[in-house]
Residue frames as a rotation matrix with the C-alpha (Angstrom) as fourth column:
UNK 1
-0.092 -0.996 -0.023 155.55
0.267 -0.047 0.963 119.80
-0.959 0.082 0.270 134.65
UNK 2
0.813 0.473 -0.339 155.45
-0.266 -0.217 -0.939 121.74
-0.518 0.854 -0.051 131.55
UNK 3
0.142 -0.795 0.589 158.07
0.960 0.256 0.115 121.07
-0.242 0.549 0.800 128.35
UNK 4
0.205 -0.364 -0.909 160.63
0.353 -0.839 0.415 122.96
-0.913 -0.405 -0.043 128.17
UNK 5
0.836 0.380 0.396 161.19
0.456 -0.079 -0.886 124.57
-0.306 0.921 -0.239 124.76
UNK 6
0.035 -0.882 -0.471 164.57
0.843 -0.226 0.487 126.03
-0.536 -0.414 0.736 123.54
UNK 7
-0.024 -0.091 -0.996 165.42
-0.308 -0.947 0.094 129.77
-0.951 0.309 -0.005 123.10
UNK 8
-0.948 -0.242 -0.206 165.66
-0.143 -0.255 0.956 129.20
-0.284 0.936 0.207 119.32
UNK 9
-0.838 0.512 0.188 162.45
0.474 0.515 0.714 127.65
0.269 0.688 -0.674 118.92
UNK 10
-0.711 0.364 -0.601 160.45
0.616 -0.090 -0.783 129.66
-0.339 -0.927 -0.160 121.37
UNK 11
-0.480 0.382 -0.790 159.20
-0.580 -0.814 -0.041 132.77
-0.658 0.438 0.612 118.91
UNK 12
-0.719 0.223 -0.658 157.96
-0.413 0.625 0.663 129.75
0.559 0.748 -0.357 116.43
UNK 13
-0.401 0.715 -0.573 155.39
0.728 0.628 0.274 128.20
0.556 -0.307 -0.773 119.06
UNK 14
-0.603 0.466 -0.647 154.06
0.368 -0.558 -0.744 131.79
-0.708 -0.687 0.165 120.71
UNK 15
-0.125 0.855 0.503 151.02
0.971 0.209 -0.113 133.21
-0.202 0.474 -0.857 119.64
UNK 16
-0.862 -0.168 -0.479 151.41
0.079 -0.977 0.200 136.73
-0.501 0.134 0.855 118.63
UNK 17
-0.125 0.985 -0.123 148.17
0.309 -0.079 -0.948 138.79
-0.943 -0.156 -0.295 117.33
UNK 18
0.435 0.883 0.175 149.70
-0.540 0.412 -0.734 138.32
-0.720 0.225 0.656 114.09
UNK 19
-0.765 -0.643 -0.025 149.85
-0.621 0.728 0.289 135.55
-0.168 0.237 -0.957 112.23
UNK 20
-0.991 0.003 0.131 148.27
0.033 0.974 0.226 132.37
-0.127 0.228 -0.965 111.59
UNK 21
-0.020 0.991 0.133 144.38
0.951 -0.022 0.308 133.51
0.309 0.132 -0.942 110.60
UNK 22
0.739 0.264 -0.620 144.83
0.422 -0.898 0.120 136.82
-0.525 -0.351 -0.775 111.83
UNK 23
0.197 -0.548 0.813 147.19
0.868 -0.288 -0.405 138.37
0.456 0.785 0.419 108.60
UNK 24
-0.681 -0.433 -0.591 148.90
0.528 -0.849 0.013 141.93
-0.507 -0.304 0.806 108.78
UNK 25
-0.118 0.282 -0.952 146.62
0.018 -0.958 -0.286 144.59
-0.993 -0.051 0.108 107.90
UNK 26
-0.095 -0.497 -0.863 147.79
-0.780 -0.502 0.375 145.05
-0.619 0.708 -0.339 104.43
UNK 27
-0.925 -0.324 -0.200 147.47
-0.381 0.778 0.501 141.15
-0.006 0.539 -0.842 103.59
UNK 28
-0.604 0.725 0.331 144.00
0.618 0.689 -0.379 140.97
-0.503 -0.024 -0.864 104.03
UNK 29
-0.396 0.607 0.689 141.32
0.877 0.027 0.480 140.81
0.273 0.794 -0.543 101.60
UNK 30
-0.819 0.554 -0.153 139.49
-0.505 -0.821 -0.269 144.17
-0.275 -0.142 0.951 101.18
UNK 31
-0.291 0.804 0.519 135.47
0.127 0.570 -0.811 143.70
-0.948 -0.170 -0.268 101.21
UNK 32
0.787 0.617 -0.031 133.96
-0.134 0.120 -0.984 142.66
-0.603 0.778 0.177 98.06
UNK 33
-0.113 -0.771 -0.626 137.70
-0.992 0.120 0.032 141.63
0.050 0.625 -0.779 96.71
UNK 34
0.880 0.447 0.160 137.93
-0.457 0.889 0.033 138.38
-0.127 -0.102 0.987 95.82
UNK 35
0.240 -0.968 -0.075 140.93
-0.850 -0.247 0.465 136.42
-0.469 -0.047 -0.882 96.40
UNK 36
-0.502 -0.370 0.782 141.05
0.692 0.370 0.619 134.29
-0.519 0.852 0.071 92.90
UNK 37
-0.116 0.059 -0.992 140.21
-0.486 -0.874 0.005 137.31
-0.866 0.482 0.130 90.97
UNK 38
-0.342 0.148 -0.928 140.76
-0.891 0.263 0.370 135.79
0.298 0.953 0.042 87.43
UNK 39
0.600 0.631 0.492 138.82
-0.771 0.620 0.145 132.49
-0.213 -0.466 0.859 88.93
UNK 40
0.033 -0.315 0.949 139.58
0.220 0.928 0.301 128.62
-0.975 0.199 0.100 88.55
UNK 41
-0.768 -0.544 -0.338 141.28
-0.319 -0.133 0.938 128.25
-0.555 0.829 -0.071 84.61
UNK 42
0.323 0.720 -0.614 139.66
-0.864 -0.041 -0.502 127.44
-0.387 0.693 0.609 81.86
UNK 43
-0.255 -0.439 0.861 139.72
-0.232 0.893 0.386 123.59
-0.939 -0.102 -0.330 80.49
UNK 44
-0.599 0.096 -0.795 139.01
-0.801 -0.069 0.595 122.96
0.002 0.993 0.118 77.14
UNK 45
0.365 0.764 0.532 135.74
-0.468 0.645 -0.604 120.60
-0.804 -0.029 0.593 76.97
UNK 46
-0.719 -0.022 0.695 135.37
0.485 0.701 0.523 117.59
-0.499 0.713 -0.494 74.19
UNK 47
0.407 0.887 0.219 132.20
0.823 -0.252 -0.509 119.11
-0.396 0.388 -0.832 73.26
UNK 48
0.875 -0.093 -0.476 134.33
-0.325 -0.840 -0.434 122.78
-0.359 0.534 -0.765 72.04
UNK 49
-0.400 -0.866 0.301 137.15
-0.317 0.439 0.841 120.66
-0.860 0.241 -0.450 71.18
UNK 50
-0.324 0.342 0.882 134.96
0.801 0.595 0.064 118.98
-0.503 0.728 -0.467 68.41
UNK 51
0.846 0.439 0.302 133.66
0.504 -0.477 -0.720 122.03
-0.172 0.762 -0.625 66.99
UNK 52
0.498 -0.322 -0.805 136.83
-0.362 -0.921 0.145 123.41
-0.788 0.220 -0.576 66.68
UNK 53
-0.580 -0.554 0.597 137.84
-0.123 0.784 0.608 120.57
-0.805 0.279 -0.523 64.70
UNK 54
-0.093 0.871 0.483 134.95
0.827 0.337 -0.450 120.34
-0.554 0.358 -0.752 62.98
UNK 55
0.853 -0.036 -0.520 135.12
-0.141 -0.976 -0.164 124.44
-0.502 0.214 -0.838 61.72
UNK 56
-0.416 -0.908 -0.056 138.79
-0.110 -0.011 0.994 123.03
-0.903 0.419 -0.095 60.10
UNK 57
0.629 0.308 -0.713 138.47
-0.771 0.137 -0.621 123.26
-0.094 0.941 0.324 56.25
UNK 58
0.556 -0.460 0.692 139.83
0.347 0.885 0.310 119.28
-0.755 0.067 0.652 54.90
UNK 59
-0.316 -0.712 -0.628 143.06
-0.710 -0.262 0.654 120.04
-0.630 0.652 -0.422 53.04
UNK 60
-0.777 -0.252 0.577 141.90
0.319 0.634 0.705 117.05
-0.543 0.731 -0.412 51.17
UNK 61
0.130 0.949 0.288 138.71
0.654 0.136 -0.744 117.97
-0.745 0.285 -0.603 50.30
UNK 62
-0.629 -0.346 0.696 138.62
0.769 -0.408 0.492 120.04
0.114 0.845 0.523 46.39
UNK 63
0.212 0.879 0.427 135.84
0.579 -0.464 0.670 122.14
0.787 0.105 -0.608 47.70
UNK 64
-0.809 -0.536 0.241 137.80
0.093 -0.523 -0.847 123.47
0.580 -0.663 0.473 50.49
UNK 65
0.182 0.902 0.392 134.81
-0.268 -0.338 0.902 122.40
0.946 -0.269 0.180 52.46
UNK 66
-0.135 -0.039 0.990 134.56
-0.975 0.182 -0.126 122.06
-0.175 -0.983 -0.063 56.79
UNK 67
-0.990 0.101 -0.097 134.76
0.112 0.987 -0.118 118.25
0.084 -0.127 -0.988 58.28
UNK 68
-0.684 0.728 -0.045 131.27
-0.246 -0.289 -0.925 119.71
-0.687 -0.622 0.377 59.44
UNK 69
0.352 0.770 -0.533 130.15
-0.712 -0.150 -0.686 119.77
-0.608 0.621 0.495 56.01
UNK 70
-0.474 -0.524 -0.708 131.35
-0.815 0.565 0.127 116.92
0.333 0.637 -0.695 54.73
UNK 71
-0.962 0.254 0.097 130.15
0.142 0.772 -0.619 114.89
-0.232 -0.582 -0.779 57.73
UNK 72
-0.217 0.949 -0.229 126.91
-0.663 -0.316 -0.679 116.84
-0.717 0.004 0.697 57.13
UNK 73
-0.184 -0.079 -0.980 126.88
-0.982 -0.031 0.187 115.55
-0.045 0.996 -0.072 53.59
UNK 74
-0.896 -0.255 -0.364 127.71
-0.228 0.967 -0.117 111.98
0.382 -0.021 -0.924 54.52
UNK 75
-0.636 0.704 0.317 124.66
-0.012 0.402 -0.916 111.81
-0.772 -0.586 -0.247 56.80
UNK 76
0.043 0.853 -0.520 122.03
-0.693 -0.349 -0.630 113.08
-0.719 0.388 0.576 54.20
UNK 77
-0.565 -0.651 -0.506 123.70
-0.774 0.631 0.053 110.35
0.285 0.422 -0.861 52.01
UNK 78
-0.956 -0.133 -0.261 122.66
-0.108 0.988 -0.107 107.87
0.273 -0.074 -0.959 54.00
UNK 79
-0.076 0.989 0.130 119.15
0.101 0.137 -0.985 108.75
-0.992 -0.061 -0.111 54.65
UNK 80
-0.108 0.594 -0.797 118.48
-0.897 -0.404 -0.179 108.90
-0.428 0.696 0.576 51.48
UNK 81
-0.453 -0.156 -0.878 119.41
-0.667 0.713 0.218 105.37
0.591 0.684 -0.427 51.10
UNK 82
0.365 0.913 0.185 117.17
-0.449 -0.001 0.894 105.06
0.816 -0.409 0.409 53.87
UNK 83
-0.690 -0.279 -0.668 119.42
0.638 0.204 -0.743 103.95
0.344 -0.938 0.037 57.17
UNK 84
0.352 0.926 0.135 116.62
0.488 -0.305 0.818 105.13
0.799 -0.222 -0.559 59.26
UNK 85
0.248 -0.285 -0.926 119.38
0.864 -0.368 0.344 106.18
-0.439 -0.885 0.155 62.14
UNK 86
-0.821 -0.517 -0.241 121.05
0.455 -0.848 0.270 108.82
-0.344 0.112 0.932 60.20
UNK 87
-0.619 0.556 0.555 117.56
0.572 -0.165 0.803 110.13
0.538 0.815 -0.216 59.79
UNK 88
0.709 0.474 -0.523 116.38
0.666 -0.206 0.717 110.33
0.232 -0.856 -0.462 63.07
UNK 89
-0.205 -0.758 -0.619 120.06
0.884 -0.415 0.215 111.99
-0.420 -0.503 0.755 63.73
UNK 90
-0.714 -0.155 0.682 119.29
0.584 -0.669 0.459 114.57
0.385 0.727 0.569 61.12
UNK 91
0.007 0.914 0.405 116.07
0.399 -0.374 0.837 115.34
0.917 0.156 -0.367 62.37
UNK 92
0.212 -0.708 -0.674 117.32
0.914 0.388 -0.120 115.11
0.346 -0.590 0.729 65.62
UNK 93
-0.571 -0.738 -0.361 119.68
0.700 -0.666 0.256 118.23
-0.429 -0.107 0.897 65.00
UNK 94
-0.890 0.126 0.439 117.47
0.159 -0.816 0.556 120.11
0.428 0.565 0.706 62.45
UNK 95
-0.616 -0.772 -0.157 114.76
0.111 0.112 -0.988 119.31
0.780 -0.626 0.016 64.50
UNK 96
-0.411 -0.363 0.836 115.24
-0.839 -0.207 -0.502 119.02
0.356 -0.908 -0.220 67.55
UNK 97
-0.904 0.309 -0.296 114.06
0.256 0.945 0.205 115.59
0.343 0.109 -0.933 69.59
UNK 98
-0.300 0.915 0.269 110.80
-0.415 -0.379 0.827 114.73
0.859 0.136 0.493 70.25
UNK 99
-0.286 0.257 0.923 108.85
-0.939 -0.265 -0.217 115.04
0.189 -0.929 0.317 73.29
UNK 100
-0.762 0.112 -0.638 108.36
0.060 0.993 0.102 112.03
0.645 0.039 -0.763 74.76
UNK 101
0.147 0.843 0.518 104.26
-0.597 -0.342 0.726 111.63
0.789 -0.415 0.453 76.26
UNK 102
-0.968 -0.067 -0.244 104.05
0.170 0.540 -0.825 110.80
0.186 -0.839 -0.511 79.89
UNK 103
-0.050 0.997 0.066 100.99
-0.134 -0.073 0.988 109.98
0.990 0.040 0.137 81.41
UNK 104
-0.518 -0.134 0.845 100.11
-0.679 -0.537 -0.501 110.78
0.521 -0.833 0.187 84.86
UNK 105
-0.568 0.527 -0.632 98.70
0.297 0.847 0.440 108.54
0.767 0.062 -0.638 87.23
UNK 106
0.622 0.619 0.479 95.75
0.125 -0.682 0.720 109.75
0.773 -0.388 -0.502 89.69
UNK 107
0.677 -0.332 -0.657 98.06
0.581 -0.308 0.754 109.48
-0.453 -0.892 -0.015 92.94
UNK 108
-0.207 -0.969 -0.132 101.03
0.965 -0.224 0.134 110.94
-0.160 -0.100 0.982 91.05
UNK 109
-0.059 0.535 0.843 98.44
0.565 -0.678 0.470 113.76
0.823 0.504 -0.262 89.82
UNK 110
0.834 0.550 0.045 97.22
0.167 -0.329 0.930 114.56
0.526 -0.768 -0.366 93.09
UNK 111
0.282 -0.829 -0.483 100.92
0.932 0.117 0.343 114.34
-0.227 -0.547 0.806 94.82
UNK 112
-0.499 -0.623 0.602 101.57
0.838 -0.523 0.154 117.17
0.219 0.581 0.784 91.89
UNK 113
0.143 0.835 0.531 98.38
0.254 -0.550 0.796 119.31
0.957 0.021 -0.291 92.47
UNK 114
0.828 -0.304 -0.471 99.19
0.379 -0.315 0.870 119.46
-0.413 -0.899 -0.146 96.34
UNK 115
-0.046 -0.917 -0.396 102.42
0.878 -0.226 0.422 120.63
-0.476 -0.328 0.816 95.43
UNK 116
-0.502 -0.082 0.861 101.18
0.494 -0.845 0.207 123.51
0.710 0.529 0.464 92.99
UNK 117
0.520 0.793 -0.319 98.55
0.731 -0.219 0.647 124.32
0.443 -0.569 -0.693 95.68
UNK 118
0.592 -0.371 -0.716 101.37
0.744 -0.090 0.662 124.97
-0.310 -0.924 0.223 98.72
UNK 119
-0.513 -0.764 0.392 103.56
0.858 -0.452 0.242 126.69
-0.007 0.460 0.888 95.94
UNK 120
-0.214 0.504 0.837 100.59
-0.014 -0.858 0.514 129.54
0.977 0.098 0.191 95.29
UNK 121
0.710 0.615 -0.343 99.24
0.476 -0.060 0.877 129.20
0.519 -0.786 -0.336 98.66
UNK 122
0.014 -0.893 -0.450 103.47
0.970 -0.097 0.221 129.84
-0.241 -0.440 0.865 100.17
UNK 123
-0.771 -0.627 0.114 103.89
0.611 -0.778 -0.147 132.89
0.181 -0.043 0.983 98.08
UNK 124
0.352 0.912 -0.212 100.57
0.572 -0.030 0.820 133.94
0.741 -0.409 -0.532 99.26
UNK 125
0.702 -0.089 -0.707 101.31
0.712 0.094 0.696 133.84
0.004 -0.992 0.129 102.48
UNK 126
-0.176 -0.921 -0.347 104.73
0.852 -0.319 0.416 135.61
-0.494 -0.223 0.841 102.00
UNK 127
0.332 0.827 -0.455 102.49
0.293 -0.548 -0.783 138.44
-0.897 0.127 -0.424 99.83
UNK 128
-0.681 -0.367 -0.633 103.52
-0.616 -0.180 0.767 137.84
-0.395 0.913 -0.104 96.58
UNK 129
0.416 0.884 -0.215 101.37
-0.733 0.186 -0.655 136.75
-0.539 0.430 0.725 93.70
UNK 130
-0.734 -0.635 -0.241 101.97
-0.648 0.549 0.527 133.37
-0.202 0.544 -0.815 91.67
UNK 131
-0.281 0.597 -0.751 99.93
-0.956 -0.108 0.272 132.22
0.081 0.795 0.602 89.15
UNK 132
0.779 0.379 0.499 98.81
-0.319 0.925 -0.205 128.33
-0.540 0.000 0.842 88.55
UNK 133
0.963 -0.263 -0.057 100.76
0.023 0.292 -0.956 128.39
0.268 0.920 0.288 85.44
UNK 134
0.370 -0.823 0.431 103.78
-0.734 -0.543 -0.408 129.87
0.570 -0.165 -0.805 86.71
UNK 135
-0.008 -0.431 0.902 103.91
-0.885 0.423 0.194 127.53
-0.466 -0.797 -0.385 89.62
UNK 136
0.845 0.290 0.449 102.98
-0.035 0.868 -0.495 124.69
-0.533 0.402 0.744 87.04
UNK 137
0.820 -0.558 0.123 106.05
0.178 0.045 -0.983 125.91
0.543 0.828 0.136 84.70
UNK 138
0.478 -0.853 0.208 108.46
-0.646 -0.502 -0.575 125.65
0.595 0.141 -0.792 87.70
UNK 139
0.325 -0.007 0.946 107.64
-0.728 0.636 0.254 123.00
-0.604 -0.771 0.201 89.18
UNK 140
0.983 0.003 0.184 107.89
0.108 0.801 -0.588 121.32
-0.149 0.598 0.787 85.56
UNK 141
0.593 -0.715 -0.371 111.33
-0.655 -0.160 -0.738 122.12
0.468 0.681 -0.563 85.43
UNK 142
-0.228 -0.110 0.967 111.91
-0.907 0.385 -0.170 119.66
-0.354 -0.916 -0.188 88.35
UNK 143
-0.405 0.476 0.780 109.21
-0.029 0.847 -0.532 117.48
-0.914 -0.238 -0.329 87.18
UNK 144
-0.986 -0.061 -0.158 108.87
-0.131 -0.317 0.939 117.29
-0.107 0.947 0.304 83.75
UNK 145
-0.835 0.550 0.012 105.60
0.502 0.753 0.426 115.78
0.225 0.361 -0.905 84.11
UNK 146
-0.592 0.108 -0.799 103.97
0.563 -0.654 -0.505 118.71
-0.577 -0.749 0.326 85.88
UNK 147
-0.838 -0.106 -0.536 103.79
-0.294 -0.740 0.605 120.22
-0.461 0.664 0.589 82.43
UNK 148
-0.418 0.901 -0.115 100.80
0.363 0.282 0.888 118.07
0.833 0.330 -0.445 81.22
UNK 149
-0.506 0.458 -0.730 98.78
0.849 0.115 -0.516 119.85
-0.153 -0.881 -0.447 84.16
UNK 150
-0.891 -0.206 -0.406 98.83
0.154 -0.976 0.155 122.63
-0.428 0.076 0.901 81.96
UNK 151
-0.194 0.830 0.523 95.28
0.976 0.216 0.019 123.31
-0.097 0.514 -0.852 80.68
C-alpha cells in the first residue's frame, strides 16, 4: 500500500534530472573555477594586531617616538641594571634563541640511521637521486635530532 501524496505536493517529492546535486547547466562550476573565489575572510591575528599598535607613534611621548621604541628602550634599561630576563629577551630577538644540544642515544641513533637508509634506498628505487645529507636535512625537520647525524 503505497502513501498517497496530494496533487499540490506531488512536483516537490519527484525526482526530475534537475535538481538536487544535479544543477542546471549554467549553475555549475566550470573546471578549474573555484566556487569561493575570494576564499575564507581574513581575521586579524593578535600577533599583527600588536605590531600595528606597536608602529603607533605615543602622543605622549616628546620624541614622537613608536610604543616599539619606547618598549625597546625600557628593555635595554633594564639589562643594564642587570635583570638577567630582559637580557635573555633582548638577545632573544636580536639574536635569535639558542639551540638547545640533544644527545642521541645508540637505539634512538640506529632507529634514525634506518630511517635515512630506506629514505635514499626509496628514492633509489623510484630512480631518483637523494643524498645522505638531504635525507638527513628532511628528516630533521620532523626530527630535530636527526640534524646531529650530520657529519
Amino acid at each position: 500500500m503505497s502513501k498517497r501524496i496530494p496533487e499540490n505536493q506531488r512536483k516537490n517529492s519527484e525526482v526530475s534530472p534537475v535538481g538536487y546535486k544535479n544543477p542546471p547547466q549554467h549553475a555549475q562550476w566550470k573546471k578549474g573555477q573555484s566556487g569561493n573565489p575570494k576564499g575564507r575572510p581574513k581575521s586579524i591575528t593578535l600577533s599583527e594586531a600588536y605590531r600595528r599598535e606597536l608602529a603607533k607613534v605615543d602622543p605622549t611621548d616628546e620624541h614622537k617616538r613608536t610604543f616599539a621604541e619606547i618598549l625597546a628602550e625600557q628593555a635595554v634599561v633594564k639589562a643594564k641594571t642587570g635583570d638577567v630576563q630582559a637580557l635573555r629577551e633582548i638577545a632573544d630577538r636580536t639574536e635569535g634563541k639558542a639551540r638547545q644540544t640533544i644527545t642521541l642515544t645508540g637505539e634512538r641513533r640506529e632507529q634514525i640511521e634506518r630511517a635515512i637508509d630506506r629514505m635514499v634506498e626509496r628514492a633509489a628505487a623510484d630512480g631518483h637521486v637523494l643524498t645522505r645529507e638531504d635525507a638527513v636535512a628532511a628528516l630533521a625537520a620532523y626530527i630535530p635530532e636527526a640534524s646531529e647525524l650530520v657529519h
